[in-house]
NULOPA-347607 format. One record per residue (C-alpha): x, z, y; residue in three letters; chain; residue number from 1. Coordinates in steps of 0.001 Angstrom, whole numbers. Each point is the difference from the previous one (the first is absolute). Layout:
<recs>
+---------+---------+---------+---------+--------+-----+
|       X |       Z |       Y | residuo | cadena | num |
+---------+---------+---------+---------+--------+-----+
|       X |       Z |       Y |     ALA |      A | NUM |
...
+---------+---------+---------+---------+--------+-----+
</recs>
This chain:
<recs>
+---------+---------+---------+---------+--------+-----+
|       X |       Z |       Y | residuo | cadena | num |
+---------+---------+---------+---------+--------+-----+
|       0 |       0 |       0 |     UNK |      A |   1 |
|    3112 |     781 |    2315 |     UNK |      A |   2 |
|    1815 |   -3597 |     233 |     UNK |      A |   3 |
|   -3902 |   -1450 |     -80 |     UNK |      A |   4 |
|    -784 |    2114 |    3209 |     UNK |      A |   5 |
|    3373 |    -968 |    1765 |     UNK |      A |   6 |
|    -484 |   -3591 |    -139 |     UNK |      A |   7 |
|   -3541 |     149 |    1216 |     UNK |      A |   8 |
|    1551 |    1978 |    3109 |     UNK |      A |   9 |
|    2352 |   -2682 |     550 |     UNK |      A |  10 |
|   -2262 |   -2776 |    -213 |     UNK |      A |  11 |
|   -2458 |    1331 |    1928 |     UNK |      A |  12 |
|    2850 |     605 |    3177 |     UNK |      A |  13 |
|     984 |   -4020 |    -676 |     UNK |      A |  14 |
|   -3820 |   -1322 |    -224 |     UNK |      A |  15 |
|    -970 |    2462 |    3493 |     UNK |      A |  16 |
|    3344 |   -1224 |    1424 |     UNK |      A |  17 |
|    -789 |   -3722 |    -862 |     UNK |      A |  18 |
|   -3323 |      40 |    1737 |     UNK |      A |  19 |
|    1547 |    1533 |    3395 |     UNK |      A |  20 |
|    2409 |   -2522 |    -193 |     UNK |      A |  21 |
|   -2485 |   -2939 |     -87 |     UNK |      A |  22 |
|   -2640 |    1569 |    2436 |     UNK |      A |  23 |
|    3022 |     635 |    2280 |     UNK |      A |  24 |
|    1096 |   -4396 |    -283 |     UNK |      A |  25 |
|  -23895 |    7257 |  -37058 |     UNK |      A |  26 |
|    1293 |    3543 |   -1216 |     UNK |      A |  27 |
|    1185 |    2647 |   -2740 |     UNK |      A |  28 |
|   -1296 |    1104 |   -3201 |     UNK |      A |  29 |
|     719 |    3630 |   -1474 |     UNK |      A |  30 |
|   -2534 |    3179 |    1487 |     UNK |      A |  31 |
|    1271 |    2707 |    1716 |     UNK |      A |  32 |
|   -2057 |    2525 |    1915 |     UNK |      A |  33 |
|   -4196 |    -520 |     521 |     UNK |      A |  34 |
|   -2164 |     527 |    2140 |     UNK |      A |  35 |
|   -3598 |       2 |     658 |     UNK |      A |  36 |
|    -479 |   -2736 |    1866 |     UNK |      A |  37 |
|   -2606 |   -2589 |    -406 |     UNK |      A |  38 |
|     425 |   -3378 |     -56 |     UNK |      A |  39 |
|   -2340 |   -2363 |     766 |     UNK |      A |  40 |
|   -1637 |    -371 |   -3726 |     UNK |      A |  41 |
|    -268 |    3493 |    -264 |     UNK |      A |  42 |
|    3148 |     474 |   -2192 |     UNK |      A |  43 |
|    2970 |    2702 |    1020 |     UNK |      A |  44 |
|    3407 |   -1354 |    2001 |     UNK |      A |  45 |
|    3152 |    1469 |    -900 |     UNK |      A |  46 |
|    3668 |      73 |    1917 |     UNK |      A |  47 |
|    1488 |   -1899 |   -2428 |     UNK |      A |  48 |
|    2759 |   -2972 |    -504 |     UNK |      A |  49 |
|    3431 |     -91 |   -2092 |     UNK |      A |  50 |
|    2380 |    2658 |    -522 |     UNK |      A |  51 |
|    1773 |    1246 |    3257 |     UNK |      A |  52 |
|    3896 |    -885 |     509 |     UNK |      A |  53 |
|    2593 |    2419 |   -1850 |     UNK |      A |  54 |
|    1641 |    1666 |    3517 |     UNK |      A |  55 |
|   -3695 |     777 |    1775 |     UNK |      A |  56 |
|     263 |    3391 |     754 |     UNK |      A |  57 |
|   -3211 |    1738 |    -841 |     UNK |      A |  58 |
|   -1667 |    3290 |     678 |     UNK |      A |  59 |
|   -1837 |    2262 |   -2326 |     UNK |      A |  60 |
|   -3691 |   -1415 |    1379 |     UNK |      A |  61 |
|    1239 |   -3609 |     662 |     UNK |      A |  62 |
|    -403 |   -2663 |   -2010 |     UNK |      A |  63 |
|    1539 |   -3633 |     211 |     UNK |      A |  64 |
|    -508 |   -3411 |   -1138 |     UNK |      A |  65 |
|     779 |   -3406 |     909 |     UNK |      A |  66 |
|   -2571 |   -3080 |     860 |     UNK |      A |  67 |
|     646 |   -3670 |     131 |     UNK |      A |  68 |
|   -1191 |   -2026 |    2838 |     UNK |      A |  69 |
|    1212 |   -3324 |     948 |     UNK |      A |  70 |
|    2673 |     202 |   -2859 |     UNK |      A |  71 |
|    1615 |    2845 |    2546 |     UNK |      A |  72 |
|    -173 |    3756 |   -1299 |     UNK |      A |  73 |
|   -2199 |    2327 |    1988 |     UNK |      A |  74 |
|    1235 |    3722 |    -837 |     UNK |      A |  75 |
|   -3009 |    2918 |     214 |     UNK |      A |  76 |
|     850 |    3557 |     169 |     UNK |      A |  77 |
|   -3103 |    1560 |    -505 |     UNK |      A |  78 |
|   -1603 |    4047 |    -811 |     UNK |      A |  79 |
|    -340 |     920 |   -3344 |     UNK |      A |  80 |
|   -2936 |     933 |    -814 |     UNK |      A |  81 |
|   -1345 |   -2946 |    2051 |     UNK |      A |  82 |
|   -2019 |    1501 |    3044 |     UNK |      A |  83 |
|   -3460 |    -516 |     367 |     UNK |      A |  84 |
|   -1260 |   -3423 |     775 |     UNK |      A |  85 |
|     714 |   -3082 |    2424 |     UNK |      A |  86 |
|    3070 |    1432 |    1388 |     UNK |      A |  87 |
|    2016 |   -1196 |    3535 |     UNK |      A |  88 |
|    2939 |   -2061 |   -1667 |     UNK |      A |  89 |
|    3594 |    -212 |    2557 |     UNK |      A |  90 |
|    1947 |   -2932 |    -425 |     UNK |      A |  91 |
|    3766 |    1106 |     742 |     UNK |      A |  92 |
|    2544 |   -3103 |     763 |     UNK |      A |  93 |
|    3109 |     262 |    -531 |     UNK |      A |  94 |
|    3221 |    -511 |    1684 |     UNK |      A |  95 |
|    2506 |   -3260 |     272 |     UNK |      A |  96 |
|    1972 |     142 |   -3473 |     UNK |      A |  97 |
|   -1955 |    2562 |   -1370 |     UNK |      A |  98 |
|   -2577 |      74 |   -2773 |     UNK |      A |  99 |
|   -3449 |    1929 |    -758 |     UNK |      A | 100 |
|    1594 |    2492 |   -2390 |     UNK |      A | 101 |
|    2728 |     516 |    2547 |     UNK |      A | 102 |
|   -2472 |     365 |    2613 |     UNK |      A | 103 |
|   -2404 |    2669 |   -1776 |     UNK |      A | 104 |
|    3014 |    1923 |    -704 |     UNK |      A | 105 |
|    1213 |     -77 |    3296 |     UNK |      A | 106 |
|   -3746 |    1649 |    1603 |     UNK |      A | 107 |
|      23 |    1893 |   -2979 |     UNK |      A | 108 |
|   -3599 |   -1583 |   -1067 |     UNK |      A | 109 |
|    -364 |    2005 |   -3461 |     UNK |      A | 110 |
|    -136 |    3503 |    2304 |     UNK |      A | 111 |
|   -2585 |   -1878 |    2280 |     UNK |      A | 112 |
|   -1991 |    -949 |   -3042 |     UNK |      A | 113 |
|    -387 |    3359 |   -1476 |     UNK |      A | 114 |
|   -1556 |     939 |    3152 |     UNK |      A | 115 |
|   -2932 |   -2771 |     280 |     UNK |      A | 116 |
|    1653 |   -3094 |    1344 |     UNK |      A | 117 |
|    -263 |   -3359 |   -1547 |     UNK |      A | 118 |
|    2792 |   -2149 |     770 |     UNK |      A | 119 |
|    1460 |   -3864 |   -1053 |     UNK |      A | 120 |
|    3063 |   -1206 |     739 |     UNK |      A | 121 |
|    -185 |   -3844 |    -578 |     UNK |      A | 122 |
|    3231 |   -2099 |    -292 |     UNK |      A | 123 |
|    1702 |   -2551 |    2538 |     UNK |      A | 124 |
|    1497 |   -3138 |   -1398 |     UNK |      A | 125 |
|    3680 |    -768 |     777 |     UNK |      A | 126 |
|     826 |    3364 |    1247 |     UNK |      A | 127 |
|   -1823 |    -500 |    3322 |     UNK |      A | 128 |
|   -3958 |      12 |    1382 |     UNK |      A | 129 |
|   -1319 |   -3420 |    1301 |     UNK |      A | 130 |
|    -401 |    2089 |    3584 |     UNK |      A | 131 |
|     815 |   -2369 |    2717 |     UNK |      A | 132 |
|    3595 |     591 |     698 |     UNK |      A | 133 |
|    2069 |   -2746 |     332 |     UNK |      A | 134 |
|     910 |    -785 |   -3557 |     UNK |      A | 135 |
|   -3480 |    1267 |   -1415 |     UNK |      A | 136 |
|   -2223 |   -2144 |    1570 |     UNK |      A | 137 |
|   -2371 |   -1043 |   -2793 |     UNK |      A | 138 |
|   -2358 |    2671 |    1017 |     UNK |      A | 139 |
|   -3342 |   -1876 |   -2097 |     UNK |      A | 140 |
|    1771 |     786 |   -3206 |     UNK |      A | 141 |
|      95 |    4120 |     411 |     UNK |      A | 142 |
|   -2933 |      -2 |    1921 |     UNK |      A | 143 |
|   -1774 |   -1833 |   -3109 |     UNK |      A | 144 |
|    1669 |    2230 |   -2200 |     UNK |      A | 145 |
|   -1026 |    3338 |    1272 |     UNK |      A | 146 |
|   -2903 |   -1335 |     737 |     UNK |      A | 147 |
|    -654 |    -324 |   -3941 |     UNK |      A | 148 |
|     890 |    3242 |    -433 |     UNK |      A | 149 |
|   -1907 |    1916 |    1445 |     UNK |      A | 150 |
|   -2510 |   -2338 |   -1383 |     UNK |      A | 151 |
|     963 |     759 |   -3493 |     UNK |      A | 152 |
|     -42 |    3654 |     644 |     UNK |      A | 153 |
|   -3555 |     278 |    1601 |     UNK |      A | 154 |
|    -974 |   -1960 |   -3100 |     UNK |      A | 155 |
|    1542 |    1380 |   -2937 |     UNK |      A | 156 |
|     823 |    3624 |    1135 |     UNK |      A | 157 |
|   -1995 |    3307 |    1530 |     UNK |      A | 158 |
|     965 |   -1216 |    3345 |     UNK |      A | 159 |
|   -1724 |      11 |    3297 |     UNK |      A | 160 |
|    -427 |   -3112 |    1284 |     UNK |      A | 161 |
|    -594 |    1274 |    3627 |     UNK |      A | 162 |
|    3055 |    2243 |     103 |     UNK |      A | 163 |
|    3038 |   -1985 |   -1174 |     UNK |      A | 164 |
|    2775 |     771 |    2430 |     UNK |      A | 165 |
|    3668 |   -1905 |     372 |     UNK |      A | 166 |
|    3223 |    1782 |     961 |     UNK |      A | 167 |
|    3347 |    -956 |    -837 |     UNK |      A | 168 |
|    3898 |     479 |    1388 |     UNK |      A | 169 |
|    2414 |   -1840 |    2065 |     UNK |      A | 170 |
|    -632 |   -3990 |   -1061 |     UNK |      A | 171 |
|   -3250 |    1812 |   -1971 |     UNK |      A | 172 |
|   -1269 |    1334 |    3438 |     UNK |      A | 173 |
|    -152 |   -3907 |    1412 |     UNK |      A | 174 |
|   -1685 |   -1469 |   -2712 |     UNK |      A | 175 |
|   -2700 |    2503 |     121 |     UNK |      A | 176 |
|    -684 |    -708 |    3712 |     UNK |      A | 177 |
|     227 |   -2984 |    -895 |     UNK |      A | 178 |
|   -2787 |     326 |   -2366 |     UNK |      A | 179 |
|   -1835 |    2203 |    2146 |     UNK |      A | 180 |
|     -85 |   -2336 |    2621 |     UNK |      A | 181 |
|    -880 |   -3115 |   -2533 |     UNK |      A | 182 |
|   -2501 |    1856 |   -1953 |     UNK |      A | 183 |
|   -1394 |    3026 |    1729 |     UNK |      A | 184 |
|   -3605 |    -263 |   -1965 |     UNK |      A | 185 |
|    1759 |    1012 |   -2375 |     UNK |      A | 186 |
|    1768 |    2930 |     564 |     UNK |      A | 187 |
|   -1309 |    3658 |    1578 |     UNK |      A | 188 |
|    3011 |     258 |    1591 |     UNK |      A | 189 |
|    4152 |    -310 |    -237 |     UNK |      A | 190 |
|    3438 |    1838 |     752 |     UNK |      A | 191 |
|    3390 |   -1228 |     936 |     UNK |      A | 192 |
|    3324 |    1750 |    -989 |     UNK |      A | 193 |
|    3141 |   -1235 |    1816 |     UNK |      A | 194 |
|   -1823 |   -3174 |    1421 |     UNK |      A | 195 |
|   -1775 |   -1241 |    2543 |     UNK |      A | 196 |
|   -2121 |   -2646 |     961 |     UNK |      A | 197 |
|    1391 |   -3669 |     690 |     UNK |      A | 198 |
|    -426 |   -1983 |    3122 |     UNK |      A | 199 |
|   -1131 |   -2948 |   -2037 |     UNK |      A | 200 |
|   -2480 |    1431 |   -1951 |     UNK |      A | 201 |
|   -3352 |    -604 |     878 |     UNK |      A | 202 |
|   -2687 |    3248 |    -196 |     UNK |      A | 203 |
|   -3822 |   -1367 |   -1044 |     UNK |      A | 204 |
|   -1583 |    2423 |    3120 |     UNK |      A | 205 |
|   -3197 |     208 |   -1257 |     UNK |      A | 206 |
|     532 |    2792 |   -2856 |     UNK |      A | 207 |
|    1243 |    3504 |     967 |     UNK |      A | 208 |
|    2050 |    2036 |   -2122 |     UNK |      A | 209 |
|    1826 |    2552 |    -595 |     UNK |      A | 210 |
|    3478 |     -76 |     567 |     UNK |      A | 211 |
|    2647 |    2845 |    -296 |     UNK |      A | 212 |
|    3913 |    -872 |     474 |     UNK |      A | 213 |
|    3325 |    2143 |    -381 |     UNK |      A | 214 |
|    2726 |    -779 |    1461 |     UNK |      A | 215 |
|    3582 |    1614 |     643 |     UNK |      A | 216 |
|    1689 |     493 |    3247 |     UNK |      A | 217 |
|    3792 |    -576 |   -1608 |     UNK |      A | 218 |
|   -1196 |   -3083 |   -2370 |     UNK |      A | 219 |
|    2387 |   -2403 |     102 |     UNK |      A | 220 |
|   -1354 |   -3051 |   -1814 |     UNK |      A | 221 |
|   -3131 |     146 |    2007 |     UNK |      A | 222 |
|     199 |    1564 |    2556 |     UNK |      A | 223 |
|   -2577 |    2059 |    1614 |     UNK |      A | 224 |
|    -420 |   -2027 |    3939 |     UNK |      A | 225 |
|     507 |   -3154 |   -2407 |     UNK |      A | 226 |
|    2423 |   -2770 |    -335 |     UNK |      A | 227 |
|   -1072 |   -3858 |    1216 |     UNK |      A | 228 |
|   -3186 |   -1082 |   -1328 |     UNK |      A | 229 |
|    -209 |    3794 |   -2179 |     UNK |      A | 230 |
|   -2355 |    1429 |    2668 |     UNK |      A | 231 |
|     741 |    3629 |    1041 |     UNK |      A | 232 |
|   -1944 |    3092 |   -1938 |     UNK |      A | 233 |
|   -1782 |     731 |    3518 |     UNK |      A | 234 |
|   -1498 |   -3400 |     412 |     UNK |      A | 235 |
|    -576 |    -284 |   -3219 |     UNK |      A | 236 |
|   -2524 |    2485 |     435 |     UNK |      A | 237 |
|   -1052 |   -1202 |    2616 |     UNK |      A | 238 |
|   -1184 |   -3390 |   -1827 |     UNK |      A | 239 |
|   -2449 |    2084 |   -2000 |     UNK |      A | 240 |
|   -1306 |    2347 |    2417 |     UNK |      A | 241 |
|    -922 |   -3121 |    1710 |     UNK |      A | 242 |
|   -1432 |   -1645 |   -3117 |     UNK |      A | 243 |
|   -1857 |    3630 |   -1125 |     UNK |      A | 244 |
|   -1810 |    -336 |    3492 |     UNK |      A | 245 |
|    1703 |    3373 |    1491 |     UNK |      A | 246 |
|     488 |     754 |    3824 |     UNK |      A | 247 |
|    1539 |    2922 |    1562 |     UNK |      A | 248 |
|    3241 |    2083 |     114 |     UNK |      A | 249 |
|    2168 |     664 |   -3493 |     UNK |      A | 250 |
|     648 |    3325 |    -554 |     UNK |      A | 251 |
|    3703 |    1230 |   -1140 |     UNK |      A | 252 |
|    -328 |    2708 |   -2630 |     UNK |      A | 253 |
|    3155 |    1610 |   -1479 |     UNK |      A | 254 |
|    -831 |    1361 |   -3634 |     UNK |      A | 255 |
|    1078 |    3582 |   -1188 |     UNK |      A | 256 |
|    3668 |    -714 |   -1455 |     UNK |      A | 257 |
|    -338 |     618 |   -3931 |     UNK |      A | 258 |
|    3994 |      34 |    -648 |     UNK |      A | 259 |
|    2760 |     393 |    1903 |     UNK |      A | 260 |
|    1328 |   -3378 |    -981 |     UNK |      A | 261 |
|     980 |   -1799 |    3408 |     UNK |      A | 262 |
|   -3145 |   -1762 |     984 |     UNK |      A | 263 |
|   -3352 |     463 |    1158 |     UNK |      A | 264 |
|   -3425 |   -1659 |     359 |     UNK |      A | 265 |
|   -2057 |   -1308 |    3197 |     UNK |      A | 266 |
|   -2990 |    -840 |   -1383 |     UNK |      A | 267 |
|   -1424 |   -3155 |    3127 |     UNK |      A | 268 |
|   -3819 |    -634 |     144 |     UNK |      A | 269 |
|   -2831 |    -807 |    2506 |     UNK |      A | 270 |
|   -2199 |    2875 |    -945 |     UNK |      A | 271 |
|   -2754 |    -925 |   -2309 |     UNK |      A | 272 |
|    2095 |   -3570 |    -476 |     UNK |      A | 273 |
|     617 |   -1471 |   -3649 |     UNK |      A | 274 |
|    3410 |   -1058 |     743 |     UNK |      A | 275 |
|    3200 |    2975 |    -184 |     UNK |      A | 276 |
|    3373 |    -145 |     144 |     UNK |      A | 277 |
|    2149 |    2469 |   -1316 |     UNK |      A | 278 |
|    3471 |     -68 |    1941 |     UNK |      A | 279 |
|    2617 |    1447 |   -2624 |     UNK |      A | 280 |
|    2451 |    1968 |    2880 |     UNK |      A | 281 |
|    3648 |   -1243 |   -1578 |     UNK |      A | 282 |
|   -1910 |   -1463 |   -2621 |     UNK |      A | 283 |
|    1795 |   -2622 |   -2384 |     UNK |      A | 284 |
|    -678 |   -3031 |   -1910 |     UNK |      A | 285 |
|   -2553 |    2161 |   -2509 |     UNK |      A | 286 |
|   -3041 |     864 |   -1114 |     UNK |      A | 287 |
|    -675 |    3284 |    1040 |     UNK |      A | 288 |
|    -662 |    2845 |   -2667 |     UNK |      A | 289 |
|    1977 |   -2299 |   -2736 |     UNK |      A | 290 |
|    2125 |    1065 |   -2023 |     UNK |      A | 291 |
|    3417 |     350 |    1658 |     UNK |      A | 292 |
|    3208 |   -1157 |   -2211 |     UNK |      A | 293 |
|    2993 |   -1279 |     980 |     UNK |      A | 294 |
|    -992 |   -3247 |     859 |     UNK |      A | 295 |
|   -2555 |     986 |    2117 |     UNK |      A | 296 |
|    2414 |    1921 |    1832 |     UNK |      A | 297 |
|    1885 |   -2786 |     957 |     UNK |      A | 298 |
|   -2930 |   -1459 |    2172 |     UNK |      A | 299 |
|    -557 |    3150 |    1936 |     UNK |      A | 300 |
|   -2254 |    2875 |    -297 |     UNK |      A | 301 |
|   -3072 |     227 |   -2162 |     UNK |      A | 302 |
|   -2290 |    2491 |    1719 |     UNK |      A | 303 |
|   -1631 |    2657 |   -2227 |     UNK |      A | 304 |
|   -2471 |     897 |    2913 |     UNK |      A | 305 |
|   -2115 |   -2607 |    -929 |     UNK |      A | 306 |
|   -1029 |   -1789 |   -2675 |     UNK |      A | 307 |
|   -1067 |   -3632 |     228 |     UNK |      A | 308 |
|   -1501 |    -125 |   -3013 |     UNK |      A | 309 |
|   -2298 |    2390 |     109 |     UNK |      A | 310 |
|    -649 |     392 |    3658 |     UNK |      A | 311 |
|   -1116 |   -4012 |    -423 |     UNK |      A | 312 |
|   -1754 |     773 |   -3120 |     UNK |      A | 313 |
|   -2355 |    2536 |    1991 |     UNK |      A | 314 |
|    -415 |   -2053 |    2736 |     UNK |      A | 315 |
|   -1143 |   -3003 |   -1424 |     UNK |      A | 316 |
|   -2087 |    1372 |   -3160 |     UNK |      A | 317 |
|   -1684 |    2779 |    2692 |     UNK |      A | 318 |
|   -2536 |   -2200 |    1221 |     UNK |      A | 319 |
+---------+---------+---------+---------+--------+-----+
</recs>
């Protein structure tokens, strides 16, 4: 997981360099757990699909399994016992090199899991998301692609239609504004990690929706007041306070600091507004309340005084 991590660093500092340089000149077989949801004849759905990858970390109350979609893998980490029915489902992108597996052991998704969250982690192809930056331009293809899965899930799994969410981090974090600004019917709202929104990419206007971003003060591949066409993590939420229809002043909230581990949280938000930002004070390149190794160390701080995947989580499946 180390060397994987290290080259997606790296080649997320060349692609974010790149772009300021040219703006400046069907599915798996085996069960696993059930639940009682209903499908449209009447009989029960179950979380179900293949046998889950070797190295997934689990938790005692998590259960994974792995889904086909588009001949790509789609990795679910999932509760065990399955919950009760028609569940939100988060779709968690992953970063430039890395991998699902990689990526669910990075956010730690089996300890998320065993505490109610539903959570797939679907697979790029060549090592990068279809996003918009310069060398991943052939946006229909991912678009397409998550677009069938979250049509396979709502169809063969307990999963609520109206409360699919997309996250993802770094490279992950464009494709799912991408997608959320492609596709918002069908999403109840999405987060960005280490990303921001790109000049060229074109919002439909007509959909609000939730939006939540974190972003580190000290990140270095994208940076926080942006780089060329990366827009900055202020106007970035800007573009969807605008789009959610809000007016008035944003309020700057510091959190209460959880650990003593260099960094701190301004939580930015119009009150009563569906778009935040959460400005990670010396912040790095990270997903904040990861698990921190030693590769994560070498793109800055991971803040333990908050945690994006669960502060997202109940955000978006609160209503």
């Amino acid at each position: 997981m180390i060397s994987k991590h290290r080259i997606q660093a790296a080649a997320v500092c060349g692609l974010v360099l790149a772009f300021a340089l040219s703006a400046c000149g069907g599915s798996g077989g085996g069960a696993s757990s059930t639940d009682p949801a209903q499908a449209a004849g009447g009989s029960p759905r179950t979380f179900h699909g293949s046998v889950p990858p070797d190295n997934l970390r689990l938790s005692t109350g998590a259960k994974g399994f792995v889904r086909t979609v588009d001949g790509r893998q789609v990795v679910y980490v999932v509760p065990d016992p399955a919950p009760s029915p028609s569940m939100p489902l988060m779709i968690v992108l992953d970063y430039l090199g890395g991998n699902p597996t990689f990526m669910a052991d990075l956010i730690e998704a089996g300890k998320h899991a065993a505490a109610g969250e539903v959570l797939a982690f679907p697979a790029h192809e060549s090592g990068s998301w279809n996003n918009g930056l310069p060398s991943n331009t052939n946006t229909k293809v991912d678009i397409d692609f998550l677009t069938d899965v979250i049509d396979d899930a709502t169809a063969n799994l307990p999963v609520d239609g109206s409360r699919i969410f997309m996250t993802g981090y770094s490279e992950g974090g464009f494709m799912a504004n991408l997608f959320a600004c492609t596709r918002p019917d069908l999403l109840a709202g999405f987060g960005m990690v280490g990303a921001e929104q790109l000049q060229p990419t074109v919002c439909e206007t007509g959909t609000s929706l939730k939006m939540m971003s974190f972003h580190g003060t000290s990140d270095v591949y994208v940076p926080y007041n942006g780089l060329g066409e990366v827009e900055s993590a202020p106007a970035t939420l800007g573009i969807w306070e605008k789009i959610n229809g809000c007016s008035g002043q944003e309020a700057a909230t510091t959190l209460p600091t959880v650990v003593k581990d260099g960094t701190s949280v301004i939580q930015h938000q119009i009150p009563g507004c569906n778009a935040i930002l959460y400005e990670i004070v010396n912040g790095g390149h990270d997903w904040p309340g990861a698990e921190v190794t030693p590769a994560t160390l070498l793109d800055g701080r991971t803040s333990g005084n908050i945690d994006a995947t669960s502060t997202q989580w109940n955000y978006f499946a609160g209503g």
